[in-house]
Backbone as numpy.savetxt, mean C-alpha at the origin, in Angstrom:
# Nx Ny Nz CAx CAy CAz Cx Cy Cz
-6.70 -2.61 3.08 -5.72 -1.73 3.68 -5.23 -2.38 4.96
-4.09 -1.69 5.22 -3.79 -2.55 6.77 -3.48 -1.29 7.80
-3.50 -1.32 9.20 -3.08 -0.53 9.88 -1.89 -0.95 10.31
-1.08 0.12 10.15 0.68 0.07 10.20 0.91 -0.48 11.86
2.10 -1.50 11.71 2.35 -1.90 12.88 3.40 -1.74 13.35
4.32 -0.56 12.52 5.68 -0.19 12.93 5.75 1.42 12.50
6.96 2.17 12.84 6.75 3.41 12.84 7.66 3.31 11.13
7.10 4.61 11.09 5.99 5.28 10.93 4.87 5.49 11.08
4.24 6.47 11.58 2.95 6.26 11.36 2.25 4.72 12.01
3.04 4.54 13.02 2.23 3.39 13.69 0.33 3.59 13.96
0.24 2.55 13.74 -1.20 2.78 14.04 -2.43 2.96 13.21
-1.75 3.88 11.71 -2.62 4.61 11.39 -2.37 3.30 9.74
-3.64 3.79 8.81 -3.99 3.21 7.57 -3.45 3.37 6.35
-2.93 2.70 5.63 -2.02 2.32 4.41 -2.68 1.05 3.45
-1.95 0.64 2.87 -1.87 0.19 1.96 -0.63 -0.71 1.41
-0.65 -1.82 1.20 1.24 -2.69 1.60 1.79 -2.40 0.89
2.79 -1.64 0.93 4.27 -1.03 0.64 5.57 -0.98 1.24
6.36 -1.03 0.20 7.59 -0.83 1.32 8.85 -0.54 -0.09
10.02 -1.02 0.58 11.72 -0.40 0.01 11.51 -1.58 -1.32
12.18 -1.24 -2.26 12.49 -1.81 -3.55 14.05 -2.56 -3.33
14.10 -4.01 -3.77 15.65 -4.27 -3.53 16.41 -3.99 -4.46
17.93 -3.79 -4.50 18.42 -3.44 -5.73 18.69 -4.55 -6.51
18.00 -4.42 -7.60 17.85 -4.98 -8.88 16.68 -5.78 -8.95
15.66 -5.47 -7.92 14.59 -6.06 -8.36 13.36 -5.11 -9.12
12.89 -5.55 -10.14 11.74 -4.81 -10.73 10.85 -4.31 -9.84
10.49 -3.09 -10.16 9.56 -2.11 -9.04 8.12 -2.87 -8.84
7.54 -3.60 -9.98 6.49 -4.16 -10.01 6.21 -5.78 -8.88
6.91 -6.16 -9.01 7.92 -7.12 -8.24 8.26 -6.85 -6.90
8.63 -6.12 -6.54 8.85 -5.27 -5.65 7.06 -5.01 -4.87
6.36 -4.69 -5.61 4.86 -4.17 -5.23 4.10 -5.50 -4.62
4.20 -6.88 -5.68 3.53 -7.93 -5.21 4.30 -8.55 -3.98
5.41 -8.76 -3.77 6.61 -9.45 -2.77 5.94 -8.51 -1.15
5.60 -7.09 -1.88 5.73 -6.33 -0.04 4.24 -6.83 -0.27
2.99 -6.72 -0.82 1.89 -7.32 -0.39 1.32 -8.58 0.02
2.74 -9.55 -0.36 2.48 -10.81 0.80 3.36 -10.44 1.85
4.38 -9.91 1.83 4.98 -9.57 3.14 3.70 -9.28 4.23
3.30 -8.14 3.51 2.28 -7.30 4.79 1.20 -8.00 5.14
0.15 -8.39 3.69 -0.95 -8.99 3.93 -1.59 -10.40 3.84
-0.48 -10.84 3.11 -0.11 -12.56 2.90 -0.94 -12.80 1.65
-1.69 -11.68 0.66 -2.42 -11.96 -0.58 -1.17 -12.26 -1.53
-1.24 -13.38 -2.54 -0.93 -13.19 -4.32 -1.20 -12.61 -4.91
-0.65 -11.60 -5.40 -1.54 -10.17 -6.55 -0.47 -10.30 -7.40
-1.45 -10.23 -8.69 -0.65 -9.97 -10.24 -0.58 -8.18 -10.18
0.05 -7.73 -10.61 0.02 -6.32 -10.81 -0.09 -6.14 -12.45
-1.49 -5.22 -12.08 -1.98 -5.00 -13.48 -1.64 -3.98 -14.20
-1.70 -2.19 -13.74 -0.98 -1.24 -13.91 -0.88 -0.31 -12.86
-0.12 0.36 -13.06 0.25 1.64 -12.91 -0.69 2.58 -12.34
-0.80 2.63 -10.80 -1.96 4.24 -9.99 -0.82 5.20 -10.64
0.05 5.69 -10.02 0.59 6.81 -9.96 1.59 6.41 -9.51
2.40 7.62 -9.10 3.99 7.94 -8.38 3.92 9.22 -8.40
4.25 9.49 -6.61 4.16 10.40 -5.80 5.12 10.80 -5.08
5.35 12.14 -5.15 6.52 12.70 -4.09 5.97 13.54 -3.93
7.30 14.55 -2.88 6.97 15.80 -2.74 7.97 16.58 -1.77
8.19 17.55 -1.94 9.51 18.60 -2.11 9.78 18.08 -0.79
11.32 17.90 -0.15 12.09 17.44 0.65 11.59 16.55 1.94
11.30 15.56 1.03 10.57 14.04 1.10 11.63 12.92 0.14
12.24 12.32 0.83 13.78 11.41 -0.03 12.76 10.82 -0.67
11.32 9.81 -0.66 10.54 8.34 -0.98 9.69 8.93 -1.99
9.97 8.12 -2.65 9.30 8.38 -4.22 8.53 6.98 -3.99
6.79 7.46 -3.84 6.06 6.16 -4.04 5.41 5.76 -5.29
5.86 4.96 -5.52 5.04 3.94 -7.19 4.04 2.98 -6.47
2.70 3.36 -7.28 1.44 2.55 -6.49 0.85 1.86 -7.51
0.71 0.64 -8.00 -0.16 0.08 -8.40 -1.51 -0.58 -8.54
-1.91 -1.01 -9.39 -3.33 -1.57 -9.02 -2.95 -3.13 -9.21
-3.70 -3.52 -8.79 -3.25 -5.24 -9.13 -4.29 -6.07 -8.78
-4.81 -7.54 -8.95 -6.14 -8.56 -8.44 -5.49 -9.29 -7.80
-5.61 -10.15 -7.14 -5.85 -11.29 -6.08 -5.50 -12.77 -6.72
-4.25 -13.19 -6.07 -4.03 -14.38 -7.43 -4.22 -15.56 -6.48
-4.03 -15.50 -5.16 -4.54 -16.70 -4.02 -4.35 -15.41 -2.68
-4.73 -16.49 -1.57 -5.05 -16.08 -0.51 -6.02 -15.57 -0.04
-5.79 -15.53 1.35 -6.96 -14.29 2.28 -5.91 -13.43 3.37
-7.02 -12.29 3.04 -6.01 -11.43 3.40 -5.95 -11.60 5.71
-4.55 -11.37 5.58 -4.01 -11.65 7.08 -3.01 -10.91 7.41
-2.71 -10.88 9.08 -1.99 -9.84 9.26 -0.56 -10.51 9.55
0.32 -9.36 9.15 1.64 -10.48 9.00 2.46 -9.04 10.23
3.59 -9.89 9.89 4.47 -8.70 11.35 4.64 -7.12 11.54
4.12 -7.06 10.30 4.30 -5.43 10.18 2.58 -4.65 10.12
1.63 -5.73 9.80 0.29 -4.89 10.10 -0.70 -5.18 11.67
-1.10 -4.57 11.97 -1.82 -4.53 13.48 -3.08 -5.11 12.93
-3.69 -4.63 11.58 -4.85 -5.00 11.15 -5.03 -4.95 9.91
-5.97 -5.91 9.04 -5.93 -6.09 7.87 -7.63 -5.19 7.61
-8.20 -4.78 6.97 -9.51 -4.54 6.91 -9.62 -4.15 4.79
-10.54 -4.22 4.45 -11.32 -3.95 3.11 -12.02 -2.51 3.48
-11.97 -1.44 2.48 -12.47 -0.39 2.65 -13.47 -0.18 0.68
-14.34 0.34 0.85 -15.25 0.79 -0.01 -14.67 2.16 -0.45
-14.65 2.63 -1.17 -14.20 4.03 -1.24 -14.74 5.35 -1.09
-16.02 5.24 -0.59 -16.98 5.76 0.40 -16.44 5.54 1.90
-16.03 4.73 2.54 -15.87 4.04 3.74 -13.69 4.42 3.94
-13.42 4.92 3.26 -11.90 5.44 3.56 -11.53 6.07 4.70
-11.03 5.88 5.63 -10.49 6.40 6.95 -9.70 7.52 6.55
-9.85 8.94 5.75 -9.37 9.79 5.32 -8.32 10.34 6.63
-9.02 10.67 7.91 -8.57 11.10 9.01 -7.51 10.21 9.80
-7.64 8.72 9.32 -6.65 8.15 9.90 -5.26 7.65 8.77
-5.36 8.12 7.87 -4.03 7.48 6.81 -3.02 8.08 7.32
-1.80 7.41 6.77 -0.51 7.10 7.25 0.32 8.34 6.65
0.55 8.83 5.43 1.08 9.26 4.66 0.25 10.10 3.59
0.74 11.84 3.36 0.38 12.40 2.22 0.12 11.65 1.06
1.45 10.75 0.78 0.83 10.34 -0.61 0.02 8.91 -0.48
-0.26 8.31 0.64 -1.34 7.15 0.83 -2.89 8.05 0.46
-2.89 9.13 0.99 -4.06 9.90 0.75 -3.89 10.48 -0.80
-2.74 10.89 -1.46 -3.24 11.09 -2.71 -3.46 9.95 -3.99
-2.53 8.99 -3.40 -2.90 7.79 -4.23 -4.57 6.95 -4.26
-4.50 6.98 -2.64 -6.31 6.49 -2.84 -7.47 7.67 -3.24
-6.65 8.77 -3.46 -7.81 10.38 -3.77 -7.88 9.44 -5.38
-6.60 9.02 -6.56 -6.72 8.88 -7.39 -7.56 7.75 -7.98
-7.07 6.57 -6.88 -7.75 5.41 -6.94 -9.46 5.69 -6.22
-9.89 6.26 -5.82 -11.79 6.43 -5.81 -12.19 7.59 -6.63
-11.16 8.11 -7.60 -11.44 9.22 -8.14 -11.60 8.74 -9.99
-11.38 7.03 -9.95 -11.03 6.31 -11.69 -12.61 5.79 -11.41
């Protein structure tokens, strides 16, 4: 996870995400913002979920994906990079409703 280094939610714990370009595949889209943020190679394997919620414009698509090179580092948009256990989740510090319901789903498989 990284701690956000721009607002929103500055400060607080996520997961690397961001805007989709137009006409790029959403999946595509998922691995491109996780070297943006954290500088890892990830294949994206499937499909967590997709999350909204009533007059909220951002529809988030979350995937799962492995590690295709790198180590993880902090790039311009994270303050901090850290590994969490899913026991060990900073519930009190996440960024976003649906960062918390996506990782409820992901320690809940």
């Amino acid at each position: 996870m990284l701690r956000r280094g721009t607002e929103p939610a500055r400060g607080s714990w996520t997961f690397p995400g961001g805007y989709v370009d137009r006409a790029e595949p959403v999946p595509e889209a998922a691995a491109r913002e996780t070297f943006e943020e954290v500088r890892l190679q990830v294949v994206i394997t499937s499909l967590l979920g997709v999350y909204s919620a009533a007059g909220n414009p951002v529809v988030m698509v979350v995937y799962r994906g492995t590690i295709r090179a790198g180590q993880p580092q902090t790039g311009p948009e994270a303050l901090e990079v850290r590994w969490f256990a899913a026991a060990e989740i900073p519930w009190d510090e996440l960024a976003f409703p649906s960062t918390a319901a996506a990782l409820g789903d992901w320690s809940a498989a």
